[in-house]
N, C-alpha and C positions, 0 to 999 in steps of 0.2 A: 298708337302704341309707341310709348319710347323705351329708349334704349335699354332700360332695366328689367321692361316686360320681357323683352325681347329675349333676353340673354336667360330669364328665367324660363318660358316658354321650351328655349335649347336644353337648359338643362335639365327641365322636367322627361325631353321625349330624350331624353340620351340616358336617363332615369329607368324609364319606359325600356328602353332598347337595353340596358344593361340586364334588367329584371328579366326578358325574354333569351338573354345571353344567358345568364346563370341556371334558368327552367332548363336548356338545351343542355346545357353543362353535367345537371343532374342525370337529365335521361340518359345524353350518351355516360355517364358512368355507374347508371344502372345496366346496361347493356354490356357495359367492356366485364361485368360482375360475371349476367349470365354468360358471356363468352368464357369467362374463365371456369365455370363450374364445368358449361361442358367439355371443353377441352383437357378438364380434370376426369370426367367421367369416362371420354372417349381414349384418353390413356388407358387409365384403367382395364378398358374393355380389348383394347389391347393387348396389353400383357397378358392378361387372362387368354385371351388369343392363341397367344403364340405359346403361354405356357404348355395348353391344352394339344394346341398342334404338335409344340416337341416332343409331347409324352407320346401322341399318336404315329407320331414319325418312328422313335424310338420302336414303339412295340412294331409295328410294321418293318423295319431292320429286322428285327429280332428275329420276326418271322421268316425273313427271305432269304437272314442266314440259317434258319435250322433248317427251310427247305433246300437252301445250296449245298449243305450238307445231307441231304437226306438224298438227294440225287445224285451225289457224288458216290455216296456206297449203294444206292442201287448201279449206279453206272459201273464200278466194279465188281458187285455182284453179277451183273447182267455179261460182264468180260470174261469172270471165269465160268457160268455157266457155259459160253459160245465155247469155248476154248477144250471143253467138258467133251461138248455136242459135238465137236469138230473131232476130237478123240476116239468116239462112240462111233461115228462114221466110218472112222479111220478103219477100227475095229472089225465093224460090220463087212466093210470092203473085204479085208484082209480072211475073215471067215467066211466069206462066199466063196473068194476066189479056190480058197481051201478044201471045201466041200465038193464045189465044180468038179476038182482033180480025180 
């Protein structure tokens, strides 16, 4: 084999090696595609995520203040009934002792 074989030989497998370069090339940027689709999707389903959670956060607020509120006037309610009952006792006392006599 002389020297011209030779050198074409090199360049056919470097030929070879490039052609197998380039197939890789392809595939990895068929892959970087699908990575980017889902990374598009996975956003997506994100947002929707958190949309969906902040609306549910929200009505849940919503809720905890109409019932902070809703206990807050039974807790006043419930203050001047005691307050009522303590009176009625008072009352009751004051009419025993009255009768007693």
């Amino acid at each position: 084999m002389n020297n011209e074989e030779k050198i074409l030989s090199i360049l056919e497998q470097l030929q070879q090696g490039q052609a197998k370069l380039e197939q890789g090339q392809a595939k990895l940027e068929q892959g970087q595609a699908k990575l980017e689709q889902d990374v598009t999707f996975i956003r997506q389903t994100v947002a929707k995520i958190e949309y969906d959670h902040g609306q549910k956060l929200n009505l849940l607020f919503e809720g905890n203040a109409m019932n902070l509120e809703k206990g807050t006037q039974l807790a006043e309610r419930l203050y001047a009934l005691e307050k009522i009952v303590a009176r009625h006792d008072s009352e009751i006392i004051a009419l025993k002792a009255s009768r007693a006599k």
